[in-house]
N, CA, C and O of each residue as an XYZ file, in Angstrom:
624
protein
N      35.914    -16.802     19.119
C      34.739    -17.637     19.022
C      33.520    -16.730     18.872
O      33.708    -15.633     19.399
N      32.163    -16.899     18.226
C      31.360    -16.277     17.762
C      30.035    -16.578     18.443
O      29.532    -17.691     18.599
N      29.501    -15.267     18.863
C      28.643    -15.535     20.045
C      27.290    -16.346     19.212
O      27.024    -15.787     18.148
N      26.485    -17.458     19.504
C      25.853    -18.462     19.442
C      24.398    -17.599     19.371
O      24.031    -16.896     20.313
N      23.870    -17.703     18.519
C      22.331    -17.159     18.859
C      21.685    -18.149     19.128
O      22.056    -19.272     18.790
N      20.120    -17.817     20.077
C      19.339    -18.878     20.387
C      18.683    -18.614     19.123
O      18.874    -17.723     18.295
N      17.955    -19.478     19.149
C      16.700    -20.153     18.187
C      15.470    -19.128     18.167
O      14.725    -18.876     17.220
N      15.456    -18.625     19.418
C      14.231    -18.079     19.815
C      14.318    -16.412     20.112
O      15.203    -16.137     20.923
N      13.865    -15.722     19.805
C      14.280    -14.312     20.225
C      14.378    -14.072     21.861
O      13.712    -14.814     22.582
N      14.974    -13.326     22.287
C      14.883    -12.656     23.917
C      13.728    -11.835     24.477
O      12.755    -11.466     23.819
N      13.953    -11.585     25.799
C      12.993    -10.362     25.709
C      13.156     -9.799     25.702
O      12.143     -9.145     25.951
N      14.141     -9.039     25.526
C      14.392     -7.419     24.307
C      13.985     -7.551     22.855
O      13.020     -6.792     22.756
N      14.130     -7.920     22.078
C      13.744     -9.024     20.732
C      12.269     -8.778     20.710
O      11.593     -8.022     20.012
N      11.877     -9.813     21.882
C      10.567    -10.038     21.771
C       9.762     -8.360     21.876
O       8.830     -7.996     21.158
N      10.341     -7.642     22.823
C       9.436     -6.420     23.150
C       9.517     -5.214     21.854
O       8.568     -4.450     21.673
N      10.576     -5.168     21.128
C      10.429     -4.471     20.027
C       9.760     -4.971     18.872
O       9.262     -4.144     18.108
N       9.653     -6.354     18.581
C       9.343     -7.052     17.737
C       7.280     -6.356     17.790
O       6.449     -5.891     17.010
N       7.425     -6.806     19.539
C       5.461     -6.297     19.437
C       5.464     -4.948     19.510
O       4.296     -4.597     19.342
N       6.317     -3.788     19.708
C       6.254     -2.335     19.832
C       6.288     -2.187     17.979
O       5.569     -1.298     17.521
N       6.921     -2.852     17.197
C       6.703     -2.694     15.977
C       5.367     -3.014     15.192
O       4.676     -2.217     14.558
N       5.195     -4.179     15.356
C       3.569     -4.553     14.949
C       2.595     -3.899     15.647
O       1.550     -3.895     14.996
N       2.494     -3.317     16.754
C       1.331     -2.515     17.387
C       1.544     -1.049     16.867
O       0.681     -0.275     16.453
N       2.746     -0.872     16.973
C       2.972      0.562     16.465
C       2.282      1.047     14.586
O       1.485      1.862     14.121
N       3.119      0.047     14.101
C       2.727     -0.388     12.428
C       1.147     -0.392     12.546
O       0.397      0.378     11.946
N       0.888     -1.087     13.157
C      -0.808     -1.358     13.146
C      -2.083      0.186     13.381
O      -3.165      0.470     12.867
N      -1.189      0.838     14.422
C      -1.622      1.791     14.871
C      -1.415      2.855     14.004
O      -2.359      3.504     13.553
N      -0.367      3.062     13.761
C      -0.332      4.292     12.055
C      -1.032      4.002     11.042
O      -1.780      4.849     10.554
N      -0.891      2.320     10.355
C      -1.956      2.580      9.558
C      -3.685      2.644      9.770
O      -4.559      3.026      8.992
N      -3.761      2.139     11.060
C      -5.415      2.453     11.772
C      -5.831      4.118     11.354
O      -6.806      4.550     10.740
N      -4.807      4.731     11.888
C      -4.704      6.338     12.223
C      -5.021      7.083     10.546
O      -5.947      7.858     10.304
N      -3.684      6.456      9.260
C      -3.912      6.811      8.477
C      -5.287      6.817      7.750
O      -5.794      7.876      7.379
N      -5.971      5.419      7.525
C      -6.816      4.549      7.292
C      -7.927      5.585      7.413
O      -8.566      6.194      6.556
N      -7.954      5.593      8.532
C      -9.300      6.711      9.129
C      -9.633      8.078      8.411
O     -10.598      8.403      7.720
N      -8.319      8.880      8.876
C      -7.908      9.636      7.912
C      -8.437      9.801      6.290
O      -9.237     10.464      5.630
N      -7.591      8.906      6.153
C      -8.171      9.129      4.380
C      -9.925      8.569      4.109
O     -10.681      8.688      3.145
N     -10.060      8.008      5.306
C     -11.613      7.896      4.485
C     -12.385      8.830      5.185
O     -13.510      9.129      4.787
N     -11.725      9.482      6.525
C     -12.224     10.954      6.477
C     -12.366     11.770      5.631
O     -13.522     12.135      5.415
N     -11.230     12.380      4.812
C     -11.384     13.362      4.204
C     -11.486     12.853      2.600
O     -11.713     13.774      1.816
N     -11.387     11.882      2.170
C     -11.754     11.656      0.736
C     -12.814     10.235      0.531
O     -13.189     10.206     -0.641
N     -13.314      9.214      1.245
C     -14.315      8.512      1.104
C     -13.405      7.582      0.719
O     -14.064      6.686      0.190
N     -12.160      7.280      0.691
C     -11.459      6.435      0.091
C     -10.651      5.481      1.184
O      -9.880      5.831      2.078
N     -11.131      4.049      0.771
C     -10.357      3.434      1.450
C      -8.856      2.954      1.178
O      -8.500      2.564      0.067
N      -8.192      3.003      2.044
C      -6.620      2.186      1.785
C      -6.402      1.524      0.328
O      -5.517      1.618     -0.522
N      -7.696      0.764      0.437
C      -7.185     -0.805     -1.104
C      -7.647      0.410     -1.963
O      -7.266      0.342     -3.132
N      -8.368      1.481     -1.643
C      -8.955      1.827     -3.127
C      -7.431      3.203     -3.862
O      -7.066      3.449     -5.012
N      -7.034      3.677     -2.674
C      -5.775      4.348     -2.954
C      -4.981      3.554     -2.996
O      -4.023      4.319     -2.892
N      -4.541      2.594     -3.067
C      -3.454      1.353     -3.474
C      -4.104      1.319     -5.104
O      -3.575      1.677     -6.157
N      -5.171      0.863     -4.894
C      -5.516      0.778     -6.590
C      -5.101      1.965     -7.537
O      -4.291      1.900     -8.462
N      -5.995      3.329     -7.021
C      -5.749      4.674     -7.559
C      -4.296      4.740     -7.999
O      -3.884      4.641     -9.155
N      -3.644      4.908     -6.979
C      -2.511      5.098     -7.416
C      -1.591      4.083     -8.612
O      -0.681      4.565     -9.287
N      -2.046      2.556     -8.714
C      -1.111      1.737     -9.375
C      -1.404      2.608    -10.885
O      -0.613      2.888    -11.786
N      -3.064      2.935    -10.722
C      -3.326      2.728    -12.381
C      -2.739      4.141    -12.485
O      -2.084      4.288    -13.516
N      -2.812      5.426    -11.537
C      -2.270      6.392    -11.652
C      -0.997      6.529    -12.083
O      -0.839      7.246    -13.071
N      -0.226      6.118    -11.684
C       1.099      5.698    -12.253
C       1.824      4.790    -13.560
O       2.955      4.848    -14.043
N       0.616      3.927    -13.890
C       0.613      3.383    -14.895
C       0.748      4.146    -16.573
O       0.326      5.276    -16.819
N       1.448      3.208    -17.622
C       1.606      3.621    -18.873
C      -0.285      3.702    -19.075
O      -0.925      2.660    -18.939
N      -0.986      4.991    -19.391
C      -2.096      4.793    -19.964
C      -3.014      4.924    -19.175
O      -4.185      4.684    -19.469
N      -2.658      5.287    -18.159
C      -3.743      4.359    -16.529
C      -4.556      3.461    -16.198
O      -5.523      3.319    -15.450
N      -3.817      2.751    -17.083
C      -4.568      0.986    -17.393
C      -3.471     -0.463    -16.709
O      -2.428     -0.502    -17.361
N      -3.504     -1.174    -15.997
C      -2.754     -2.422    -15.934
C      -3.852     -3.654    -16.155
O      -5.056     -3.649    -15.897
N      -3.011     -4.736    -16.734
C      -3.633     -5.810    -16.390
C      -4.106     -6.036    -15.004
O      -3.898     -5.446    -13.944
N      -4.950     -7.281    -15.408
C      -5.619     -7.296    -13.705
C      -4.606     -8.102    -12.767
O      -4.759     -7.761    -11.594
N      -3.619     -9.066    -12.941
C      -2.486     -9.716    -12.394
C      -1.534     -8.482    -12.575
O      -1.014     -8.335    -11.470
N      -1.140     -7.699    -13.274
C       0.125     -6.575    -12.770
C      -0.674     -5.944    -12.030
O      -0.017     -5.383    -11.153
N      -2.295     -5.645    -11.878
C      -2.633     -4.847    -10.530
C      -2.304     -5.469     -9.158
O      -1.864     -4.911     -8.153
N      -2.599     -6.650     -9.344
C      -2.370     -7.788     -8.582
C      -1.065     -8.012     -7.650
O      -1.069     -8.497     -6.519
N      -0.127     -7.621     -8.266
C       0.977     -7.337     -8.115
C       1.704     -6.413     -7.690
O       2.646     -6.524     -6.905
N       1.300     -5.465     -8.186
C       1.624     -3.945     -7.821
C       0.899     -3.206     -6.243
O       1.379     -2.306     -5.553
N      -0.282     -3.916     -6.060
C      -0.631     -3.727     -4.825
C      -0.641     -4.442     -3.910
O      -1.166     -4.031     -2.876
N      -0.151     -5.579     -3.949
C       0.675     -6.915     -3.335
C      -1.044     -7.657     -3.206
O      -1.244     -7.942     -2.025
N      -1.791     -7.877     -3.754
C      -3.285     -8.583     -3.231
C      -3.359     -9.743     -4.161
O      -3.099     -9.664     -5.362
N      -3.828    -11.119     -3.369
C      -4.469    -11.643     -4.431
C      -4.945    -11.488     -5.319
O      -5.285    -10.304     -5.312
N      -5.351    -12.102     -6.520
C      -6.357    -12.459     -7.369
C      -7.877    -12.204     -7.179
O      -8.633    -11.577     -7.921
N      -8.076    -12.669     -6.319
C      -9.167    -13.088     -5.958
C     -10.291    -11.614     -4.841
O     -11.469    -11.371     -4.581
N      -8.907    -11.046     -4.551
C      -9.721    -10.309     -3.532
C      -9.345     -9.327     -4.112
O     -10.206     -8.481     -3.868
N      -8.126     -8.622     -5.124
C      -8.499     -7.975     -5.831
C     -10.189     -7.540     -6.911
O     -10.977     -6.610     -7.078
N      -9.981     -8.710     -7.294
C     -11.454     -9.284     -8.163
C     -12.365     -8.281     -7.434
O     -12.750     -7.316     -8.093
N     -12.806     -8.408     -5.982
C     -14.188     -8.414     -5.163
C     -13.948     -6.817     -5.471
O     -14.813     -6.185     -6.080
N     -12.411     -6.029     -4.904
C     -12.413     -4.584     -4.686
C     -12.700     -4.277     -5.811
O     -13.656     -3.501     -5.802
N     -12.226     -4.576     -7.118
C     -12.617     -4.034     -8.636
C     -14.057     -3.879     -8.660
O     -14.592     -2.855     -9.085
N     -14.680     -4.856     -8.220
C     -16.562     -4.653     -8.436
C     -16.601     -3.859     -7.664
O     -17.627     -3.214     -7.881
N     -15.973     -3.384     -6.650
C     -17.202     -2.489     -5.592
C     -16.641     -1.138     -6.215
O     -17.344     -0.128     -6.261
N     -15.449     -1.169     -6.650
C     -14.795      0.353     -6.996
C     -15.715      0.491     -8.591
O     -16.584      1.350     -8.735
N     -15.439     -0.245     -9.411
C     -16.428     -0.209    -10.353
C     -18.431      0.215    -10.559
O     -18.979      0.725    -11.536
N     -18.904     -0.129     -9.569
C     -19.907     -0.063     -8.723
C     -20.204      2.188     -8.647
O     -21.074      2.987     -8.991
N     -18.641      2.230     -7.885
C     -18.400      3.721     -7.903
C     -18.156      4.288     -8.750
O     -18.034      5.480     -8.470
N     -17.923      3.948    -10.236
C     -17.445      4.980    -10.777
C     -15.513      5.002    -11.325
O     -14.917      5.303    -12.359
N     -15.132      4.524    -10.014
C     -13.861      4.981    -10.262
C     -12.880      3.846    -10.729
O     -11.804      3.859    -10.131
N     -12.991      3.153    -11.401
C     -12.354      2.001    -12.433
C     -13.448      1.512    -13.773
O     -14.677      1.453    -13.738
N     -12.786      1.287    -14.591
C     -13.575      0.027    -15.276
C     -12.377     -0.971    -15.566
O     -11.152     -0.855    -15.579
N     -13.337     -2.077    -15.809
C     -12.540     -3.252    -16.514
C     -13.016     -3.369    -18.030
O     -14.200     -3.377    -18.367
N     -11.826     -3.468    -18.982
C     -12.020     -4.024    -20.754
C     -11.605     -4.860    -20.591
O     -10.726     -5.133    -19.773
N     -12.283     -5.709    -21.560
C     -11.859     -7.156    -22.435
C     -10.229     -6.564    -22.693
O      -9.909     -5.454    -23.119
N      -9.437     -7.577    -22.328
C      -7.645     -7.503    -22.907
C      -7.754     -7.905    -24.342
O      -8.332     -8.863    -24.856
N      -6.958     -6.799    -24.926
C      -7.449     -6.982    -26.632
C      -6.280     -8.186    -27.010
O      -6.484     -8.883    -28.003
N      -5.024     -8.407    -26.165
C      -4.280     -9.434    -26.641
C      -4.017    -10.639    -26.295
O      -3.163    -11.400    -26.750
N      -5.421    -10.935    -24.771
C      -5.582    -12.390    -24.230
C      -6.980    -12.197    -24.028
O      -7.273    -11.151    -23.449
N      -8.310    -13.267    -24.505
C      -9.363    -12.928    -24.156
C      -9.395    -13.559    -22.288
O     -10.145    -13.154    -21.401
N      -8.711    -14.238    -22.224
C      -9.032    -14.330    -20.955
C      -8.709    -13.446    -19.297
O      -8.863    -13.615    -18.087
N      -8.177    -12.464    -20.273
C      -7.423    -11.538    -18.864
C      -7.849    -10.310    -19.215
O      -7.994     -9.974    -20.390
N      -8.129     -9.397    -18.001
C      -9.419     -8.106    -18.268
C      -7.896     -7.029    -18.318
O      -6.721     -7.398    -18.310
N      -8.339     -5.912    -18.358
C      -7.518     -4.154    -18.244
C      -8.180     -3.733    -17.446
O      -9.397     -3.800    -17.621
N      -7.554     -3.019    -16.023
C      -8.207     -2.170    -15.765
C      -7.738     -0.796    -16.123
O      -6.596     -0.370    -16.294
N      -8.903     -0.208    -16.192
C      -8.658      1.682    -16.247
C      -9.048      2.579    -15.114
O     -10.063      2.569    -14.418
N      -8.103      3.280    -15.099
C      -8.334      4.540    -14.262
C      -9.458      5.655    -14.960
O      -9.045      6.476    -15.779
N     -11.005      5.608    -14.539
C     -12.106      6.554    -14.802
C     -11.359      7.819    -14.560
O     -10.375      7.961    -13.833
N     -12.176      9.019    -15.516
C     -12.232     10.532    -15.138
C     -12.539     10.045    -13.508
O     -11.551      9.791    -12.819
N     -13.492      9.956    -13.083
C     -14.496      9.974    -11.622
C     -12.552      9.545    -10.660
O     -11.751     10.270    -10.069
N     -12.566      8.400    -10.917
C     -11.142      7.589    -10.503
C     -10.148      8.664    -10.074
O      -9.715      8.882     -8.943
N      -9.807      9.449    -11.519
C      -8.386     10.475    -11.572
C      -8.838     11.397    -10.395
O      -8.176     11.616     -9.381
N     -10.137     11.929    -10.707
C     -10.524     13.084     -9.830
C     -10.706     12.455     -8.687
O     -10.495     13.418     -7.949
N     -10.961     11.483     -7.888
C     -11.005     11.271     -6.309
C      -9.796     10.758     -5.993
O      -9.633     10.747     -4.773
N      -8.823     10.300     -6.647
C      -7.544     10.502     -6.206
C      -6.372     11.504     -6.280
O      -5.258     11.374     -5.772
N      -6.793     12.409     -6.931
C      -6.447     13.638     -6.771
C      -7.054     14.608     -5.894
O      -6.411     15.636     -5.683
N      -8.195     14.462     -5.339
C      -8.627     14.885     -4.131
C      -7.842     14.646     -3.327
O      -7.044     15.406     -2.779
N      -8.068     13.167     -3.144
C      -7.313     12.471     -1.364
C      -6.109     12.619     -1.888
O      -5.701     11.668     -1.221
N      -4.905     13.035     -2.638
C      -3.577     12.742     -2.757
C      -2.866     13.756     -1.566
O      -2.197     13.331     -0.624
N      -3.204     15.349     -1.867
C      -2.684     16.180     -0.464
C      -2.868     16.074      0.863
O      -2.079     16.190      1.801
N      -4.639     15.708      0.786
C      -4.565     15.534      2.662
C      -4.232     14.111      3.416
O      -4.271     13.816      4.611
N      -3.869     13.298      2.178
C      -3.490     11.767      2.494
C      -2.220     12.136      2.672
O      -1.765     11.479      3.608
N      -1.249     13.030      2.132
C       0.355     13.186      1.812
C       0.858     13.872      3.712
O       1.679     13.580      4.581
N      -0.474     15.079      3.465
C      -0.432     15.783      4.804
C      -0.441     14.957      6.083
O       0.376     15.235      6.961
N      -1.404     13.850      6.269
C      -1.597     13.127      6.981
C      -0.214     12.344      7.072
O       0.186     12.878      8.107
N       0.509     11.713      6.824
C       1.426     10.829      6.328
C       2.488     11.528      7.235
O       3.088     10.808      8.033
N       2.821     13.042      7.187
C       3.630     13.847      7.631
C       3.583     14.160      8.929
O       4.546     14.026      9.684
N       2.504     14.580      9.255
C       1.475     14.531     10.547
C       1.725     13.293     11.502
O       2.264     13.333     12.608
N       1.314     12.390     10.966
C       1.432     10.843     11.717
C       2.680     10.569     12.014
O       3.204     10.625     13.127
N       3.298     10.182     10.704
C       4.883      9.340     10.736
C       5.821     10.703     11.200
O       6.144     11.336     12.206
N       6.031     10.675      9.598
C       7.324     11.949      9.224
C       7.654     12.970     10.664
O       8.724     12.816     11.254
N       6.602     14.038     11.163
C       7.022     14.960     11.975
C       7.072     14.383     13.434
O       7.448     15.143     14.326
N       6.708     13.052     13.753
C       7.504     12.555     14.920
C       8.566     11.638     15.362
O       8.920     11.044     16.380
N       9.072     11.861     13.578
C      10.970     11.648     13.702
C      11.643     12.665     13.396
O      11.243     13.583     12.681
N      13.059     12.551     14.080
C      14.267     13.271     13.351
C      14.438     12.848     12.263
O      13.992     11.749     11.933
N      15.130     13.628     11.444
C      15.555     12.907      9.990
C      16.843     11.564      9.965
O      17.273     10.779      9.119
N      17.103     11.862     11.382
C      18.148     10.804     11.541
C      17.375      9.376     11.514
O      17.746      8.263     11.142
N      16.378      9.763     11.957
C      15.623      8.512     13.041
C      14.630      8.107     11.272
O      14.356      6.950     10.955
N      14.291      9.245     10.460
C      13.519      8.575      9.679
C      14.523      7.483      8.579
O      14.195      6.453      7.989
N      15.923      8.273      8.630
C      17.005      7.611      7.781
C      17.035      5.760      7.842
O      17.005      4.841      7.023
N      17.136      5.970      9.839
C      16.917      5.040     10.294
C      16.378      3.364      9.998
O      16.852      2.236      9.868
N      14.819      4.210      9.996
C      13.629      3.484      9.648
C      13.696      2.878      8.667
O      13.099      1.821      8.462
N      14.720      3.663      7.595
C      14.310      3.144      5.700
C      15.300      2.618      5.642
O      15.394      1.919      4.633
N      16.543      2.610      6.578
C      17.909      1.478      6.542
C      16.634      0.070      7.473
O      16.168     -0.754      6.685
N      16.362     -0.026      8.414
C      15.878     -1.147      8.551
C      14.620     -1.873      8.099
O      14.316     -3.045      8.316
N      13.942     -0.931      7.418
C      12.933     -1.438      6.253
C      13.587     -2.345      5.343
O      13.245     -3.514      5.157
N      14.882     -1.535      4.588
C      15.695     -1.800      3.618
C      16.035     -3.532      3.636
O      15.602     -4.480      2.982
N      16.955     -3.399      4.651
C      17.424     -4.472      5.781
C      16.076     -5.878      5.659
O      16.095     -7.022      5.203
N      15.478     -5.391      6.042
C      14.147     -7.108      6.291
C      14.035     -7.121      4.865
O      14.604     -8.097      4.375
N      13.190     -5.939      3.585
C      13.017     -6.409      2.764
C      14.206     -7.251      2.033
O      13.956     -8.271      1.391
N      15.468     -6.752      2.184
C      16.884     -8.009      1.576
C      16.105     -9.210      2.190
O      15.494    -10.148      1.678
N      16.285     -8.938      3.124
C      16.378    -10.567      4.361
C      15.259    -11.239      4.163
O      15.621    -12.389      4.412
N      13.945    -11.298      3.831
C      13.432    -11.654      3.460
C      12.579    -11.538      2.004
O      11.395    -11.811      1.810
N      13.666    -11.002      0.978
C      13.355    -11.360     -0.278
C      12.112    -10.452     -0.239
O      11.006    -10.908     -0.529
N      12.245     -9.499      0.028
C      10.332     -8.945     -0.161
C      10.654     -7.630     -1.226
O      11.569     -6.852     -0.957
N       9.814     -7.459     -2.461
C      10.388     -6.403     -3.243
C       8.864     -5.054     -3.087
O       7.715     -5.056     -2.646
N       9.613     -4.275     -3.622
C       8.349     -3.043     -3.600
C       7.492     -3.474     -4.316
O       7.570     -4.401     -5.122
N       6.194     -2.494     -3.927
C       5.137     -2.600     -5.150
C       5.053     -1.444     -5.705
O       4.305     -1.274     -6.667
């Protein structure tokens, strides 16, 4: 016979469940800081950097940015003006829908994310990486792995 789960988690359940979200919360606080310590750059704006960085051209539509950095529409929209504002994006007219923009990765863009890319990488190592074993980080990316199946969640 097959042991019956409750409905509701336990309190073992429950206590890792909040050691994960406080913990999660607390690395990226830590990182967060970090990178706008040493490069002026916030989180959404290295989420951005990097999509278009990686991108064919260093251009995406504004919905595959959308996508790629898991953000609305809408609040994407707001970060594009303020990063635009800086220097480090523009938006073109889409030459093959007038109603949907391109963004580009600026010279200004390439060069401040190539600034923050080492001491953001360093940091990362610092924080997470060097206070696991490699067993324990193996770990981590089997039960990352694990929820994203279980709940259908794909990379960006």
């Amino acid at each position: 016979m097959s042991e019956r789960r409750s409905l509701y988690p336990d309190a073992e359940e429950l206590r890792v469940w909040r050691d994960f979200v406080e913990t999660a919360q607390a690395l990226h606080d830590e990182l967060a800081a970090r990178l706008q310590q040493d490069s002026s750059l916030s989180p959404g704006d290295y989420a951005v950097l990097l999509a278009l960085s990686e991108a064919t051209g260093h251009t995406l539509r504004s919905s595959e940015l959308a996508g790629a950095v898991g953000w609305e529409r809408s609040r994407l929209s707001h970060h594009l003006g303020r990063m635009e504002r800086r220097g480090l994006i523009r938006r073109d007219k889409c030459v093959t829908d007038s109603r949907g923009a391109e963004v580009v990765l600026t010279d200004e863009g390439a060069h401040a994310f190539r600034a923050a890319l080492l001491p953001h990488l360093r940091a990362i190592r610092e924080v997470f990486v060097d206070s696991l074993s490699p067993e324990r980080i193996a770990a981590v990316g089997d039960a990352m792995a694990a929820l994203r199946t279980a709940r259908g969640i794909h990379r960006h």
